[in-house]
C-alpha positions, -999 to +999 in steps of 0.1 A: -419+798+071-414+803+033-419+779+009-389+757-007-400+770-044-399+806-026-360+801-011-348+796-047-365+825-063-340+849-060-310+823-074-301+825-115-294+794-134-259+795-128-259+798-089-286+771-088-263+746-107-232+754-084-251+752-057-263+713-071-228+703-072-219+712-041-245+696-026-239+664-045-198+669-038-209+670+000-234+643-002-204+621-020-182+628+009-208+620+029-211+585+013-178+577+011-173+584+045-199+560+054-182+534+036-152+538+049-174+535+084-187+502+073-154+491+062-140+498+096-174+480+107-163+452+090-130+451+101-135+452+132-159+423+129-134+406+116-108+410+144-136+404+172-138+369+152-104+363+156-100+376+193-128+349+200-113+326+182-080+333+204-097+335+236-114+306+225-082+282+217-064+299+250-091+287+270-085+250+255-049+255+259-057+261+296-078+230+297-050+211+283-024+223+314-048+218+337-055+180+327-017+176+328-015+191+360-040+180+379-041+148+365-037+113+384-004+112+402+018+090+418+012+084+457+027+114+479+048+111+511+034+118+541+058+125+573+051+101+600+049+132+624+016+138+612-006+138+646-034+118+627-010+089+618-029+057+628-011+032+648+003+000+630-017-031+644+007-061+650-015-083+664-033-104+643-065-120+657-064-153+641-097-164+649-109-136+626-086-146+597-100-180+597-135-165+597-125-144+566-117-173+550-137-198+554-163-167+543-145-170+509-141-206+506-183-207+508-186-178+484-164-195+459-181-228+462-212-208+459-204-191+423-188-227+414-220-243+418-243-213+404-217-214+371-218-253+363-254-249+357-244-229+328-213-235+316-210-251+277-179-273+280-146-282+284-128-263+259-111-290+233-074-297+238-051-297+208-049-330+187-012-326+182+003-327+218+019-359+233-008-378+260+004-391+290-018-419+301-028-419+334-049-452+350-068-444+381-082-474+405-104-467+436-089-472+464-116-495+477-110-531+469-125-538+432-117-575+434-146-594+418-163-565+405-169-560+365-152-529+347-189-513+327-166-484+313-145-450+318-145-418+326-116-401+307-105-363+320-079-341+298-055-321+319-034-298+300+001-297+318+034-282+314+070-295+319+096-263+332+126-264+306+152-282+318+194-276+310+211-309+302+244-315+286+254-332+250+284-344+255+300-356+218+321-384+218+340-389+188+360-421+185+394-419+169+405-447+147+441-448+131+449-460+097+477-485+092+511-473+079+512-464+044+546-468+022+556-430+033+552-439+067+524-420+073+493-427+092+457-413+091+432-402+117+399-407+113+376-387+134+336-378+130+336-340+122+315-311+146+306-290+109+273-296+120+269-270+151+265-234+133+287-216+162+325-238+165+338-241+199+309-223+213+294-246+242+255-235+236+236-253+217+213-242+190+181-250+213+196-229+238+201-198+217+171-200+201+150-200+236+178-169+242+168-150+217+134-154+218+132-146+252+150-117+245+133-102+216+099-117+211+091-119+247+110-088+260+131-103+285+166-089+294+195-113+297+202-106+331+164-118+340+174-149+319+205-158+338+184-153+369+163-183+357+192-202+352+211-198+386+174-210+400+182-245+377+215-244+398+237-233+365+259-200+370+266-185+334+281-151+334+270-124+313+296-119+295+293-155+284+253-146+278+265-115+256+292-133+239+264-160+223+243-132+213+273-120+198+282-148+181+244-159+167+237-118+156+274-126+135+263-157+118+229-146+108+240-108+096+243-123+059+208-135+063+199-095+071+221-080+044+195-104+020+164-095+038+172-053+031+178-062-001+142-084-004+124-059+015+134-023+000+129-035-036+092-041-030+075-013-053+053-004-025+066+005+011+053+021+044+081+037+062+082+052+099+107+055+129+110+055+168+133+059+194+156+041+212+181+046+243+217+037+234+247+042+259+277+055+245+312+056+251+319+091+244+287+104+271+297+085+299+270+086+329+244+092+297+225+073+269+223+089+233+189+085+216+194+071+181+166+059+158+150+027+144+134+039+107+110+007+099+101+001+065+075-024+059+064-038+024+029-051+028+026-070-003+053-097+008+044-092+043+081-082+051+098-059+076+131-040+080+148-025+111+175+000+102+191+015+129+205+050+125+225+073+154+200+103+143+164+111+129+179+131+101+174+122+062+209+104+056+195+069+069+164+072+047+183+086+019+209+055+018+181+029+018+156+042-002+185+057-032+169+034-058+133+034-043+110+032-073+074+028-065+050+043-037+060+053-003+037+056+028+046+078+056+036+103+081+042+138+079+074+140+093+096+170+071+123+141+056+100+121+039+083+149+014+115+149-005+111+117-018+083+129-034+103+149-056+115+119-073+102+110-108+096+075-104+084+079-063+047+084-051+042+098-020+009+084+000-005+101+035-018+088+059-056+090+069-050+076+109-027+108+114-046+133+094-077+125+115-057+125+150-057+159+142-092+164+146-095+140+167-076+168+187-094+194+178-128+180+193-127+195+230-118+230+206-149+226+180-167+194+182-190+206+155-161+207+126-142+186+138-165+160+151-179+165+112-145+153+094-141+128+115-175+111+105-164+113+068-132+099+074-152+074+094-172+063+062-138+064+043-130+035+070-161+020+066-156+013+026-122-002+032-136-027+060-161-041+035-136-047+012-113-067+036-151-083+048-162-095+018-126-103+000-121-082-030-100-085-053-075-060-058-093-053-089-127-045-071-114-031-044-095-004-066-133-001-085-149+006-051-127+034-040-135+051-072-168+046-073-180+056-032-141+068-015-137+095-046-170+112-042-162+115-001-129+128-004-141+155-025-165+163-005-137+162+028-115+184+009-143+216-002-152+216+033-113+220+046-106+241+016-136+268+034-137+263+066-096+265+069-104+305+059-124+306+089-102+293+111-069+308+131-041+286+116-029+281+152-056+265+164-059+228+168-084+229+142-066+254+119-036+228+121-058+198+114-071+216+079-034+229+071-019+193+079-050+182+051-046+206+029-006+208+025-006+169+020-037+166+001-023+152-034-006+125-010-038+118+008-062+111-025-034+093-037-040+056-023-069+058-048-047+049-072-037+012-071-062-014-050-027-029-030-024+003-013-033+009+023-056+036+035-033+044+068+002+036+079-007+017+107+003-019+098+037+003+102+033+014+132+021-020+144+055-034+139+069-005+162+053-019+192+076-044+200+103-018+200+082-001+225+077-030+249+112-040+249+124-002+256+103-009+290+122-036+297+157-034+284+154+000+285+184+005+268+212-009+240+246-014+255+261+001+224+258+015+187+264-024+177+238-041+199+214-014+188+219-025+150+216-061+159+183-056+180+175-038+144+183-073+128+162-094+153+134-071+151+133-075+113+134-115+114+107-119+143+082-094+127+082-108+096+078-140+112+047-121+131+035-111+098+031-145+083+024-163+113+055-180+118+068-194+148+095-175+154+115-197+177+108-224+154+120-207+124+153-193+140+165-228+157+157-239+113+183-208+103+207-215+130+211-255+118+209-249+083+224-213+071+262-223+075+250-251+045+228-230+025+242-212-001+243-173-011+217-174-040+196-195-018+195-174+014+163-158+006+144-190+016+152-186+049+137-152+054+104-157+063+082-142+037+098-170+011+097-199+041+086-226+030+067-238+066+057-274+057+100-276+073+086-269+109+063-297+109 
């Protein structure tokens, strides 16, 4: 074989040099068609990530189906022709039955016995309640024998509500002739009752009303009660008090919006509620209840609306100056377009994203959610240990800032990572689109990490759906808006709300417009109740 120096020999200069650059034009090809090769490498990398990623969130998806499907359900009909049907036993031994019990009565006597030895005491009985005096003797004859003391026993007890009647008897006096001929009748006046010619007393209502829409139940449960007492009333009549009592107190409402949506800070949120309609006979519309609360006066506002769109919010909120709490629901971003409005998220539904996103990847996720857990952590100490609104507002600056920096790098990278489909690649775009709005209760120590004292409020809604399960009309549906407002508010400052509305219903017909607002019960002034 000939020597490399040897091939060459025979070339000139200029054959040599166009030799050279066609070896370097083929070993450039060459090169860049190795990095297109690693391009395409990458590339592909890339979309096996992805295709992971899919399989990955179709798989959870799957999950998801599967727990909804094959979840707990309701108990199934079986046909009675099924050949291992057991036979119904009507017999009943009752020698066995008393053996079964008197087998209970010795266990419970047992565990009576076995508690006493370590139970602390009676629990104390209020001081304010009325004591009925009972004086026990024993039944053996005591005559001659010296008293050396008692042994005194509380029983709390309970007397059923009882109907009774008032019956008003007004005497009617005549005045003597004057010169005219005239004569004068003097009779005591009825201006007291707040309802004329209604024959329910203010008592009555009030234990209506309360029943109805603090504790959830329906009218036609109520009049139940009272055909037990051996008193008929129709519903209609029931309906037409309501009626009456949601008339009378509606000027009391129109001064509670007015209290409540001029607060400079507000948390805002809505819910359904089943309404039947005249024009869908056989069917119920679904309107909305949109809740604002202001947390600084501790006052709430139920404003009914037929639909979830942005005229009910735009209406109340037209002169809104301050911030505003919500979810991330699409009508409320507009408001933060205003000049004089700031928007604030909501932590609790940012992290139920992730929260989601945990059976997907408990890694990230689960890794948020313990910063937004130390977020939590620094607001609890300041509710623990009282701060001012001052300190508090120093403490978010000086530990919250730093975390929610650090929250919002690692969504800002990992969200690049991630399929934007995915549970997790919604969680970091929920973050990420409201993230202004989310640092933003940073900026005054009277704001609220979360909308949940909101939401709270909601839950009576929610219980009474269960029960009522639906408003007989558009009307009734904006006056179980008014009642809701009144008893949470009342719930908010620990009120006694049956207390406080059998106040309004004797005194509002005397109080005048200017001095309505101290009967709503964030002014109320409860040394009255006493």
């Amino acid at each position: 074989m000939e020597n490399a120096p040897d091939l060459f020999d025979n070339y000139s200069k200029d054959e040599l040099l166009k030799l050279l650059k066609s070896q370097i034009k083929a070993n450039s090809k060459l090169e860049s068609k190795s990095n297109k090769l690693e391009s395409k490498t990458e590339k592909l990398e890339i979309v096996a990530t992805k295709l992971e990623q899919e399989v990955s969130y179709l798989k959870f998806q799957i999950e998801q189906f599967k727990r909804a499907m094959y979840g707990s359900k309701k108990e199934r009909f079986i046909a009675s022709e099924n050949p291992e049907q057991l036979a119904i036993p009507f017999e009943i031994d009752e020698q066995e039955v008393a053996q079964a019990v008197e087998s209970v009565k010795e266990q419970i006597t047992y565990e009576r016995e076995k508690a006493s030895k370590k139970h602390q005491g009676r629990m104390a009985l209020p001081s304010h309640l009325a004591v009925n005096e009972i004086i026990l003797e024993p039944t053996e004859n005591v005559e001659g024998l010296k008293c050396i003391g008692q042994e005194i026993t509380d029983e709390l007890e309970y007397t059923p509500a009882k109907l009774f009647i008032n019956r008003y008897i007004r005497n009617k006096y005549v005045a003597p002739v004057d010169e005219k001929g005239n004569q004068q009748v003097k009779i005591a006046s009825l201006d007291f009752r707040p309802i004329p010619k209604c024959i329910a007393g203010t008592h009555l209502l009030t234990q209506i009303i309360t029943d109805k829409f603090v504790d959830h139940l329906p009218l036609y449960r109520q009049i139940q009660r009272f055909s037990r007492e051996g008193v008929d009333i129709p519903s209609s009549t029931v309906d037409s008090w309501v009626r009456l009592v949601s008339q009378l107190l509606r000027p009391l409402y129109e001064c509670h919006r007015q209290h409540t949506l001029k607060n400079g800070y507000l948390q805002a949120d809505e819910s359904p509620i089943k309404v039947q309609d005249t024009d869908k006979k056989g069917a119920t519309h679904t309107g909305f209840m949109w809740v604002y609360h202001a947390p600084i006066p501790k006052s709430v506002y139920f404003d009914y609306r037929k639909g979830r769109g942005s005229e009910g919010p735009l209406e109340m909120l037209n002169d809104f100056v301050g911030y505003l709490q919500t979810d991330g629901y699409g009508v409320y971003p507009q408001f933060a377009l205003k000049e004089n409005v700031t928007q604030i998220a909501c932590w609790a539904h940012a992290r139920r994203y992730f929260e989601k996103a945990l059976d997907y990847n408990k890694a990230n996720a689960s890794h948020v959610m313990l910063l937004i857990q130390k977020l939590y952590e620094i607001e609890r100490k300041a509710t623990s240990e009282n701060f001012s609104i001052q300190e508090k507002y120093a403490l978010r600056l000086k530990e919250s800032h730093p975390l929610l920096n650090e929250i919002g790098n690692y969504i800002a990278v990992q969200s690049k990572l991630e399929l934007p489909k995915s549970p997790l690649g919604k969680a970091y775009n929920y973050c990420l689109k409201r993230w202004d709005s989310l640092m933003a209760y940073l900026k005054d120590g009277n704001l609220h990490i979360d909308n949940n004292q909101v939401e709270n409020t909601i839950r009576p809604l929610a219980l009474g759906r269960k029960n009522y399960l639906f408003a007989g009309s558009h009307q009734a549906a904006k006056d179980i808006a008014m009642y809701y407002s009144f008893f949470a508010s009342c719930k908010k400052n620990n009120i006694n709300p049956s207390k406080w509305l059998h106040h309004v219903l004797e005194n509002i017909n005397d109080t005048k417009s200017s001095e309505l607002h101290n009967l709503l019960p964030q002014y109320f002034n409860q040394n009255l109740l006493d």
